[in-house]
C-alpha positions in Angstrom: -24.7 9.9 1.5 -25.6 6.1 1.2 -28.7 7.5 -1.1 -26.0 9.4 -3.0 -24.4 6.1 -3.4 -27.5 4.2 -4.3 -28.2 6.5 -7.1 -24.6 6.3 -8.2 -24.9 2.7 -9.3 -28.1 2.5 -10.6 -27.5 0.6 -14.1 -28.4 -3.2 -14.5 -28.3 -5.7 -11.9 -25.2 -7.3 -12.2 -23.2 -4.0 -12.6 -24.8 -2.4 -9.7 -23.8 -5.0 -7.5 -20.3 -4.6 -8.9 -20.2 -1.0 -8.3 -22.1 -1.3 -4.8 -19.1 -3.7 -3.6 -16.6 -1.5 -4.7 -18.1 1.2 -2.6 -18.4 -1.3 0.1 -14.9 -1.8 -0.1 -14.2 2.0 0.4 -16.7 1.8 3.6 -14.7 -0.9 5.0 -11.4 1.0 4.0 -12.7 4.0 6.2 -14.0 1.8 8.7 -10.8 -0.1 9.1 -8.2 2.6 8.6 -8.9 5.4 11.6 -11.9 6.7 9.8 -15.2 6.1 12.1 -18.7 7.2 11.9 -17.8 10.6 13.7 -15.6 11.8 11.0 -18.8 11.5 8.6 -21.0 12.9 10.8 -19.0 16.2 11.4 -18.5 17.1 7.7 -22.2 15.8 6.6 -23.3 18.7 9.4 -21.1 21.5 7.8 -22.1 20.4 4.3 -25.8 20.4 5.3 -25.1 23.9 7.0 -23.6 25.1 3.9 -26.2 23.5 1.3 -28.7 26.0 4.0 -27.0 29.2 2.3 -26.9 27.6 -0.8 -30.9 27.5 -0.4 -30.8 31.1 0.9 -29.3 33.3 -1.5 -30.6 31.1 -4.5 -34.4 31.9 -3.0 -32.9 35.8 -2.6 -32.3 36.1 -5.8 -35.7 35.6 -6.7 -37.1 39.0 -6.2 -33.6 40.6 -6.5 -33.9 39.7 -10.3 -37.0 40.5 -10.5 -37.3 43.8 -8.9 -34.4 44.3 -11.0 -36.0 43.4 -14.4 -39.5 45.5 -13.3 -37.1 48.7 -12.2 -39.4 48.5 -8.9 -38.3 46.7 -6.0 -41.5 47.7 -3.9 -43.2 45.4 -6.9 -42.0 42.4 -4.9 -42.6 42.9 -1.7 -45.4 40.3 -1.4 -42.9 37.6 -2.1 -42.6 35.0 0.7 -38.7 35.6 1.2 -39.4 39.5 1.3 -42.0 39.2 3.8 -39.8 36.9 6.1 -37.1 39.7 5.7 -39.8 42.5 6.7 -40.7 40.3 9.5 -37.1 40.8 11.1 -36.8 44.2 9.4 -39.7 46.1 9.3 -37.5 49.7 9.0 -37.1 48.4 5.1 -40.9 48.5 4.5 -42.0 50.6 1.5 -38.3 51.7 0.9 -37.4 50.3 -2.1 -33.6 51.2 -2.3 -33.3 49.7 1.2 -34.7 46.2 0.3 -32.4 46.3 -2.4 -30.0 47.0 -0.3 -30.8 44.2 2.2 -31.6 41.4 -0.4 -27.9 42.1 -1.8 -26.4 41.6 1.2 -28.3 38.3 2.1 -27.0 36.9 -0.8 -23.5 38.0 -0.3 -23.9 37.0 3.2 -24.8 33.3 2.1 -22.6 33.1 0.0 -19.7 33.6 1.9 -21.4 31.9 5.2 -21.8 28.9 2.2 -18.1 28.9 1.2 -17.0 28.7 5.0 -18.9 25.7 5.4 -18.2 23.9 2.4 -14.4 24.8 3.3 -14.6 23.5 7.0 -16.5 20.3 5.6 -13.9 19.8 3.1 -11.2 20.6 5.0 -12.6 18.4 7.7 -12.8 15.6 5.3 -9.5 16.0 3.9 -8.3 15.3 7.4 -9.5 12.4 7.8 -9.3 10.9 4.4 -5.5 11.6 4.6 -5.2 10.3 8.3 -7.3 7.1 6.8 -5.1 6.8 4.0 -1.8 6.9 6.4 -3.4 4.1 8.4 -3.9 2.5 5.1 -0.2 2.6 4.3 0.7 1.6 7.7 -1.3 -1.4 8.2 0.0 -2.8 4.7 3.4 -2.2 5.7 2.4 -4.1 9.1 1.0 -6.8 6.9 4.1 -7.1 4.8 6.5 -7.6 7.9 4.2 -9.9 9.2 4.1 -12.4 6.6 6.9 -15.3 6.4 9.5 -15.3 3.7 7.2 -17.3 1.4 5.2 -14.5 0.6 8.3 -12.2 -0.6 9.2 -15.4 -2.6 6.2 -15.1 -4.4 5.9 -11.3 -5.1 8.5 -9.2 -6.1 9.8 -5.8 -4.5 8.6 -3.6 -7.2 4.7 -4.8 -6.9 4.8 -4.7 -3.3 6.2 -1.0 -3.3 3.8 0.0 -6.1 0.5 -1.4 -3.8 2.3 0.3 -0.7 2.5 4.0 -1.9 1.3 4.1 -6.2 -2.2 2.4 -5.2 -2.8 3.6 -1.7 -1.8 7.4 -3.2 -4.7 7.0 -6.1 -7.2 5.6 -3.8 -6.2 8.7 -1.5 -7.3 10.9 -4.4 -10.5 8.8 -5.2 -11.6 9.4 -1.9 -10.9 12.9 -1.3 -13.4 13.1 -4.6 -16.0 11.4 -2.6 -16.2 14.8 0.3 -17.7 16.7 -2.8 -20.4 14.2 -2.6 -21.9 15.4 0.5 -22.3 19.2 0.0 -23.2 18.5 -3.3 -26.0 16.3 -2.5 -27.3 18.7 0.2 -27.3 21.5 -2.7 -29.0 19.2 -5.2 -32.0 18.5 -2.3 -32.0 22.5 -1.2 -32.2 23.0 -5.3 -35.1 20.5 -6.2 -37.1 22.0 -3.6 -36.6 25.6 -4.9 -37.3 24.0 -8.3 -40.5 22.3 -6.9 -41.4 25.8 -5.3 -40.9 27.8 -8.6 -42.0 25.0 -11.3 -42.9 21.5 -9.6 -44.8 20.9 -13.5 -41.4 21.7 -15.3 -39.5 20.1 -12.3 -41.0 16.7 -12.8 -39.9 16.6 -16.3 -36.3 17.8 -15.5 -36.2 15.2 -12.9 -36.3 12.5 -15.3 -32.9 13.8 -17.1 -31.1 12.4 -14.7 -31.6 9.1 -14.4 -31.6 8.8 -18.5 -28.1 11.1 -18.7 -26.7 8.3 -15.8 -27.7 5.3 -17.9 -26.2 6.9 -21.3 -22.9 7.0 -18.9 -22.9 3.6 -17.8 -21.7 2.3 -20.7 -18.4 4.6 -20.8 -18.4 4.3 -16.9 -18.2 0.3 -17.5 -15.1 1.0 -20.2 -12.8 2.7 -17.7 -13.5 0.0 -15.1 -11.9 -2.8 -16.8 -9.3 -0.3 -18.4 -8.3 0.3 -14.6 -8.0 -3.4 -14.0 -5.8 -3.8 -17.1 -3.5 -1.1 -15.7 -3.0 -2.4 -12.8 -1.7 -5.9 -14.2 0.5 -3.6 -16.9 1.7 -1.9 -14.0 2.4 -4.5 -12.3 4.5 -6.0 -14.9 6.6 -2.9 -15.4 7.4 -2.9 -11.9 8.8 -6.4 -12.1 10.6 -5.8 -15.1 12.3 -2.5 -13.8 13.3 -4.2 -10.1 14.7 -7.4 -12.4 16.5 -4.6 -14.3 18.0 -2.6 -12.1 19.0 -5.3 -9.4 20.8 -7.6 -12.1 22.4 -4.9 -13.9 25.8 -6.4 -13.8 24.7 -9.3 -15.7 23.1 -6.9 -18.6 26.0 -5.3 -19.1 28.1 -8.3 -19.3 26.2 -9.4 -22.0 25.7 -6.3 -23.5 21.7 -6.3 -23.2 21.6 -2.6 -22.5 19.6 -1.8 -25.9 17.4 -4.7 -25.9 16.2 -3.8 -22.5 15.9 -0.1 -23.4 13.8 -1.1 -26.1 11.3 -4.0 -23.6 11.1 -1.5 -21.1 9.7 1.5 -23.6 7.6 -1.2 -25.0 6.3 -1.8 -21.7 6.3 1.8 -20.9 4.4 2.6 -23.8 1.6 -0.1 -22.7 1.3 1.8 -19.4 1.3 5.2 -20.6 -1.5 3.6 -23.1 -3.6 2.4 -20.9 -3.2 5.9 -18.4 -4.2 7.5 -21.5 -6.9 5.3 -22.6 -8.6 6.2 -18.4 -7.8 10.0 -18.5 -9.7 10.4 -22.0 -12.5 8.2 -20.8 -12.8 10.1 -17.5 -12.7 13.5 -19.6 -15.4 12.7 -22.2 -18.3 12.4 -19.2 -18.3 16.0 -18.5 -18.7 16.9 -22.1 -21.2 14.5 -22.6 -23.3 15.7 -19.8 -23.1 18.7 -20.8 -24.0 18.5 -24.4 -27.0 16.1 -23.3 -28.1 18.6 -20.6 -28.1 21.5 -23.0 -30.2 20.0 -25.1 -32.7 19.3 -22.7 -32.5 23.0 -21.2 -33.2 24.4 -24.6 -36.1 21.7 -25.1 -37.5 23.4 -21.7 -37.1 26.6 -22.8 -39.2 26.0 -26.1 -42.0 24.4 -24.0 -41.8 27.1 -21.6 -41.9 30.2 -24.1 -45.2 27.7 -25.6 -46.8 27.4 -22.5 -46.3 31.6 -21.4 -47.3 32.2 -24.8 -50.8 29.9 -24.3 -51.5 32.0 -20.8 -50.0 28.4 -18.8 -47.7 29.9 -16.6 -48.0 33.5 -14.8 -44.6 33.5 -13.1 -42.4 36.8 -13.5 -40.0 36.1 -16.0 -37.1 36.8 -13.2 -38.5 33.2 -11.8 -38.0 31.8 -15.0 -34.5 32.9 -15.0 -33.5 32.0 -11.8 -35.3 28.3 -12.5 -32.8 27.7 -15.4 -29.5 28.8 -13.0 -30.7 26.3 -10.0 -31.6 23.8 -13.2 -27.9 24.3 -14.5 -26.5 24.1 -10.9 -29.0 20.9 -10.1 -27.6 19.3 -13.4 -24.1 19.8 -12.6 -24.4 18.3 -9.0 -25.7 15.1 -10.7 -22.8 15.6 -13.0 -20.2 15.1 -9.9 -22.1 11.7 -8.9 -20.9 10.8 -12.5 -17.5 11.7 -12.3 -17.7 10.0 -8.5 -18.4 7.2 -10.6 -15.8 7.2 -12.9 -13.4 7.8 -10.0 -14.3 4.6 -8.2 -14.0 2.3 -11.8 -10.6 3.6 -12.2 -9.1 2.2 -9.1 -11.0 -0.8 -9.2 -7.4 -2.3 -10.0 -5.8 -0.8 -7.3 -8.9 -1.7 -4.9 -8.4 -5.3 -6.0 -4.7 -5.7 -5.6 -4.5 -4.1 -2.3 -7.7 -6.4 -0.9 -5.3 -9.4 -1.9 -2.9 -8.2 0.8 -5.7 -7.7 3.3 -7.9 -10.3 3.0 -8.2 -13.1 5.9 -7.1 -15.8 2.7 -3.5 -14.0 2.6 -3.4 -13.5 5.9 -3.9 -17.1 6.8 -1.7 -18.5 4.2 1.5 -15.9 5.0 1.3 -14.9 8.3 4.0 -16.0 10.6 2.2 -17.3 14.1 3.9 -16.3 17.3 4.3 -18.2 20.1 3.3 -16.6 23.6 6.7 -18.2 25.7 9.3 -16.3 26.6 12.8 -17.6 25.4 15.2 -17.3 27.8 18.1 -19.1 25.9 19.7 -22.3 25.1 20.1 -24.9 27.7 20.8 -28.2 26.5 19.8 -28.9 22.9 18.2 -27.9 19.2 16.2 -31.2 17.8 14.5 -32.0 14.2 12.2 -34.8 14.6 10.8 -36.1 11.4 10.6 -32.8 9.8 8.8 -32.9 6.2 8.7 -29.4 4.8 7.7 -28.3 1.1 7.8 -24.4 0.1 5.0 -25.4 -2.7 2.9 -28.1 -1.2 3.8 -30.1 -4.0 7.5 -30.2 -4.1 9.2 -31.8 -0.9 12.5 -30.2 0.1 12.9 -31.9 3.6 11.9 -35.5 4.4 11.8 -37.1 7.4 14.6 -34.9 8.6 16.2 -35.5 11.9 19.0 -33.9 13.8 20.3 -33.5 17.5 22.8 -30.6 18.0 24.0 -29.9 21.5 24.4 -26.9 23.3 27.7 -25.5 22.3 28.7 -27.6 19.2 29.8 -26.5 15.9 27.4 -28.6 13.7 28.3 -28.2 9.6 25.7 -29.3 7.4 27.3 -30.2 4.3 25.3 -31.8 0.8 24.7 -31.0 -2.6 22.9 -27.2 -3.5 19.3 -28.1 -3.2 19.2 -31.1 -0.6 17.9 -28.7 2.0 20.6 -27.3 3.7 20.0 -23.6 3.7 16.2 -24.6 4.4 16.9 -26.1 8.0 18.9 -22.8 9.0 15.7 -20.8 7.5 12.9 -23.1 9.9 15.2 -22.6 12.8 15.5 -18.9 12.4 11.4 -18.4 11.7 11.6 -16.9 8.2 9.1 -20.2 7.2 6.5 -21.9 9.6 7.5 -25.7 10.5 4.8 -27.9 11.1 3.9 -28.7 14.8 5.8 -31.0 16.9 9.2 -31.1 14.9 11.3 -28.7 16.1 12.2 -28.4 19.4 14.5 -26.5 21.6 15.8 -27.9 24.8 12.6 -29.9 24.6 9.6 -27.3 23.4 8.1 -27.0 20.5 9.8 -23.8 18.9 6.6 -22.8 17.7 5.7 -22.0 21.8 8.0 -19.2 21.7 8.0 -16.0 20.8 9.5 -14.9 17.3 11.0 -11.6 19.1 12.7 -13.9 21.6 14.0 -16.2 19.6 15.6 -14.3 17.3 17.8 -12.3 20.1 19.7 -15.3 20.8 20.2 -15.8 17.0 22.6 -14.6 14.5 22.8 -14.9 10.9 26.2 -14.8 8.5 25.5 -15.6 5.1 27.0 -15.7 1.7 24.5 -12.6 0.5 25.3 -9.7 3.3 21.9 -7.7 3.7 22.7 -4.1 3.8 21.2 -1.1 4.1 21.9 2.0 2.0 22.8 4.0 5.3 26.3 4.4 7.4 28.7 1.9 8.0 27.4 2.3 11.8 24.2 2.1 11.2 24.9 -1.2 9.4 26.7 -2.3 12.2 24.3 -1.3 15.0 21.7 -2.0 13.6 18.9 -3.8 15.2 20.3 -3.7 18.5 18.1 -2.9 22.1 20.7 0.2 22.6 23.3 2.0 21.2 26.8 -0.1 22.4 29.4 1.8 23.2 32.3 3.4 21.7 34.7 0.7 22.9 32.4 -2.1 22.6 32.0 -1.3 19.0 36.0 -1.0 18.3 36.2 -4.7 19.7 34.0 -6.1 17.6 36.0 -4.6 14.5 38.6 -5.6 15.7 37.6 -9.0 15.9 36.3 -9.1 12.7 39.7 -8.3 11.1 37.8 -4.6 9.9 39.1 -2.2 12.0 42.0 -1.0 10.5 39.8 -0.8 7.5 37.7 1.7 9.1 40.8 3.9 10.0 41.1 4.4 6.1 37.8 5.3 5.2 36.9 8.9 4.4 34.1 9.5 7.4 35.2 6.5 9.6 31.9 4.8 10.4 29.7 7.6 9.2 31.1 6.9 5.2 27.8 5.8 3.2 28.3 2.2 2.2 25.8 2.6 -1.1 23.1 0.2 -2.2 23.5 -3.3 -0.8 26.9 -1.9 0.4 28.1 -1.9 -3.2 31.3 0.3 -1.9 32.5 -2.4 -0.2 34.4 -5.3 -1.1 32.7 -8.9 -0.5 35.1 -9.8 2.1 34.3 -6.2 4.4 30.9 -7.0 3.5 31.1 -10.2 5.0 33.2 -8.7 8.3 31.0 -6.0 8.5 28.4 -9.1 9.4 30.5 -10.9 11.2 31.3 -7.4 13.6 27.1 -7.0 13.6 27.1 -10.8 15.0 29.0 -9.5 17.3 27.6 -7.0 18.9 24.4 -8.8 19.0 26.3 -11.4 21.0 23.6 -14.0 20.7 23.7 -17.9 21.9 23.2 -19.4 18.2 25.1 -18.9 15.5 23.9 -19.9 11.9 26.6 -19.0 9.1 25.4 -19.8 5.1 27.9 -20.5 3.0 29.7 -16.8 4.4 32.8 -17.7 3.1 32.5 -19.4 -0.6 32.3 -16.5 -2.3 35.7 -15.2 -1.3 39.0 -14.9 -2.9 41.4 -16.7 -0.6 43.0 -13.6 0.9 39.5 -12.3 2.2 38.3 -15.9 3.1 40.9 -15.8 5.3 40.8 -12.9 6.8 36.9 -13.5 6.9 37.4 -17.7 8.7 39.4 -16.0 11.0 37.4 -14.0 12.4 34.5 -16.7 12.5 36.6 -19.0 14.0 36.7 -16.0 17.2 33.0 -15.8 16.3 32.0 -19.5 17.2 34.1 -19.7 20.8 31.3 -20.5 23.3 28.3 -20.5 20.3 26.2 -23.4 19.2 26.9 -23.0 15.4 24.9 -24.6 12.5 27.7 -23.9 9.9 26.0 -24.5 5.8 29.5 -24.9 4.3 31.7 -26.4 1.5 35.0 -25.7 2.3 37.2 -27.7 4.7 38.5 -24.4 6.7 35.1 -24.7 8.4 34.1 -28.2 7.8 37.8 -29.1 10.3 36.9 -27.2 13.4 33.1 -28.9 13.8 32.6 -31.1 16.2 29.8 -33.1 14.0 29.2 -32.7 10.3 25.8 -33.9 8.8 25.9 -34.6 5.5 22.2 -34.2 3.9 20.8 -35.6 0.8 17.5 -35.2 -1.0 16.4 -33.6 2.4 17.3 -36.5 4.6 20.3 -36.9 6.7 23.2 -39.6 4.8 25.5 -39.7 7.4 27.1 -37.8 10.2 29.8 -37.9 12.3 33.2 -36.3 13.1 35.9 -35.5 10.5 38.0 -38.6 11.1 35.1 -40.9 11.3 33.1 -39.3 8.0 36.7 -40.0 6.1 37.6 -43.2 7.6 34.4 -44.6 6.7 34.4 -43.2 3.2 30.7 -43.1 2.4 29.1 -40.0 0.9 31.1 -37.1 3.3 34.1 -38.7 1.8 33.3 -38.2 -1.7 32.6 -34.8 -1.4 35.7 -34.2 0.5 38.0 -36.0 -1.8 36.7 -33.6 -4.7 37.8 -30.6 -2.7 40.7 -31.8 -2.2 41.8 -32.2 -5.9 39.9 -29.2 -6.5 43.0 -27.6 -4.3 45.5 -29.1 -5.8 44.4 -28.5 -9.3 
């Protein structure tokens, strides 16, 4: 198989290393992915068996045609493959119609005992390469929930789902092209040395066909390559236009974009459908090629055979002849698959590419979230920032020099302009960015010694945007939890988040579907279903961001109520503008340009009027206006 391989990227030096670390690629795939040296083994073994039969009822055929053509079977009986079949039969000596008899059924028999093989090696193969390809998916998925947040920032949704199932599906398909390789190659040995054994003058010439037909390839081979990587970056793009699309459509209908976008998106379309076209039709010319070049060759042989038999060259029975040119045909076609194999693997170099950028150690390093080995068993004293600097770019500081002290059981509101950092603190404490080492610390330790799983069961999350799934209102609710809570459990937890007389009204109860991103629900029951979830979790910490500013003042109400019954006996980090939250904290921090300005109590923030007051005097004529 790796000879098959060699062979297959022959062309110059620096293209056959590009093609040999693309199939590297695929090795390490199989290797990584479930797919061990076993599962080649066991296939290779059936294909060999099979490219055995192949080898059998082609050499039968030999004096079947020819005792055919002469009209007198007994007039082969002197050929090798005759005299082995004597050997084991000897009732079929000097019994023409019997040896006909018997050299048909070898070469039925082959052929089917050929077929089995070939299926069981295929069908072997096909196993693994789809159980390889699951892995695949799997571990990408793994990798995906492994990273921080920073890496979702910097891909969108529509990629990421396109290298998940698109590109892992078309290298699935590329790779279930590659088990024809192995009983094909088998055959093409088994043929050459039948070739050899009838011809080995007109052999050697053949023999030099191939290479010349792979080199005339190359060229069209190299075409669908970089046609493949160019696809993948239109692709690319159309996915980010369709998920910017579809998830703002609001917006393009307020502004009436609708046929403008139509019109990007079949531009775009077009480009994509283009470039699928432009692969397809360079994929589909190889065959036709190789078979144009290879028929001229085979009539070339034919002329300089019927020369040499008519010169007194060659004595062979003109059945040998004729069975040459059908194992020449069937050799020629074998090379042909290493071709298409070839073409395969340069259309999903693209693919190969974009997925390796998920996989690779470089990614890995730069996105993955570490995990501390400590158990966290739950606050006891305090959460400290000590000179925190933090940038999301490396380039752009966001936090500098940050430090805060909030004690176990506070209500802590961080108030400050958008931008100065606010929403970033709550995001370090919760894990969805690394912090660097040594700055925060909880009741003393280094956050980054605990684990991320036990951490985050002692936290809960309120925000302005309400994450939901497109499932059940329960399974919203529940979701996330160690075990199902009970009945009653769960009707408390409404009902302290002002929603269970809500649910009463609803058409299923808790089973009703709440649509995409809980579109079927208003923003305040969006932001009570959360609260009710925060519930039920029950954890120690309590981060809310900005969960009430996008509220009409009937929901926000409804909606601070049940947050004040959320933050009894929690230690909340409230991100907030309004003064409904702002009044019931024990300390506000005001933050600036990612430092702290000033912090205090209420009283003391407006008594001293310093920054905390200015903000707080602009909501207040903001009220009263």
């Amino acid at each position: 198989m790796l000879a098959a391989f060699e062979y297959v990227t022959m062309s110059t030096e620096s293209e056959k290393s590009k093609n040999i670390y693309t199939l590297k690629q695929f090795l390490v795939f199989i290797r990584n992915f479930g797919f061990n040296p076993m599962h080649i083994i066991w296939p290779t073994l059936l294909a060999m068996a099979g490219a055995v039969f192949e080898g059998i009822h082609i050499t039968a055929l030999v004096p079947l045609v020819n005792g055919v053509i002469n009209r007198n079977m007994m007039a082969v009986e002197h050929s090798s493959v005759v005299e082995h079949i004597i050997r084991f039969i000897p009732q079929i000596a000097d019994n023409g119609a019997t040896l006909f008899k018997v050299l048909i059924a070898v070469v039925f028999i082959s052929i089917v005992m050929k077929s089995i093989f070939i299926f069981c090696s295929n069908t072997l193969t096909a196993y693994y390469v789809t159980r390889a390809n699951h892995e695949l998916r799997c571990n990408i998925f793994t990798r995906y929930l492994d990273f921080d947040k920073s890496f979702f920032d910097q891909n969108t949704i529509g990629h990421l789902h396109q290298t998940l199932l698109d590109f892992t599906r078309r290298i699935l398909t590329e790779l279930m092209q590659l088990q024809k390789m192995m009983p094909t190659l088998f055959a093409v040995i088994i043929y050459l040395v039948i070739l050899f054994t009838i011809s080995w003058q007109l052999t050697l010439i053949s023999v030099f066909l191939f290479p010349a037909l792979h080199h005339l390839l190359t060229i069209i081979i190299n075409k669908i390559k970089q046609t493949s990587l160019d696809y993948a970056k239109i692709a690319k793009d159309l996915n980010k236009k369709t998920i910017n699309v579809l998830s703002c459509i609001a917006l393009i209908k307020a502004y009436c974009q609708e046929k403008n976008e139509k019109i990007k998106f079949r531009d775009q379309s077009k480009s994509l459908a283009m470039y699928e076209f432009s692969i397809q039709k360079k994929m589909s010319i190889v065959h036709p090629i190789q078979d144009i070049i290879l028929l001229v060759a085979i009539l070339a042989m034919i002329a300089i055979i019927s020369l040499l038999i008519t010169k007194g060259y060659y004595q062979h029975d003109f059945g040998a002849f004729l069975v040459y040119f059908y194992v020449l045909k069937r050799t020629a076609t074998g090379f042909g698959v290493f071709n298409q194999i070839r073409a395969s693997i340069a259309a999903i170099e693209g693919p190969i590419r974009e997925i390796e950028k998920i996989m690779n150690e470089d990614t890995r390093a730069a996105f993955l979230m570490p995990d501390g080995k400590e158990s966290f068993q739950g606050l006891q004293s305090a959460i400290e920032f000590r000179n925190l600097n933090f940038s999301y770019d490396a380039v752009t500081p966001v936090l500098k020099n940050l430090n805060l002290h909030i004690c176990k059981g506070d209500i802590v509101a961080l108030v400050g302009p958008s931008g100065a950092g606010k929403t970033t603190v709550a995001h370090l404490l919760m894990r969805f960015y690394d912090c660097p080492d040594n700055t925060i610390f909880i009741d003393g330790r280094d956050i980054r010694s605990f684990s991320n799983i036990s951490l985050m069961k002692h936290m809960a999350l309120v925000s302005q945007e309400t994450l939901l799934f497109h499932e059940s209102f329960k399974n919203n609710l529940i979701y996330g939890l160690d075990q199902e809570p009970s009945e009653e459990k769960i009707i408390r937890a409404l009902k302290k988040a002002n929603l269970y007389d809500y649910i009463l009204k609803m058409p299923k109860g808790m089973d009703t579907a709440i649509g995409d991103r809980g579109v079927q629900l208003s923003g305040g029951e969006r932001q009570r279903l959360s609260i009710a979830r925060a519930f039920l979790k029950d954890a120690q910490i309590l981060i809310l961001d900005e969960a009430t500013s996008a509220l009409d003042s009937i929901s926000e109400k409804l909606v601070q109520t049940a947050l004040l019954e959320l933050m009894k006996d929690r230690t909340t980090i409230a991100i907030a503008h309004r003064l409904a939250t702002i009044q019931h904290a024990d300390k506000i921090i005001v933050i600036e340009s990612g430092g702290v300005a000033e912090e205090g109590s209420l009283d003391m923030l407006i008594k001293k009027e310093g920054v905390f007051y200015k903000y707080w005097k602009e909501q207040q004529l903001g009220k009263r206006g």
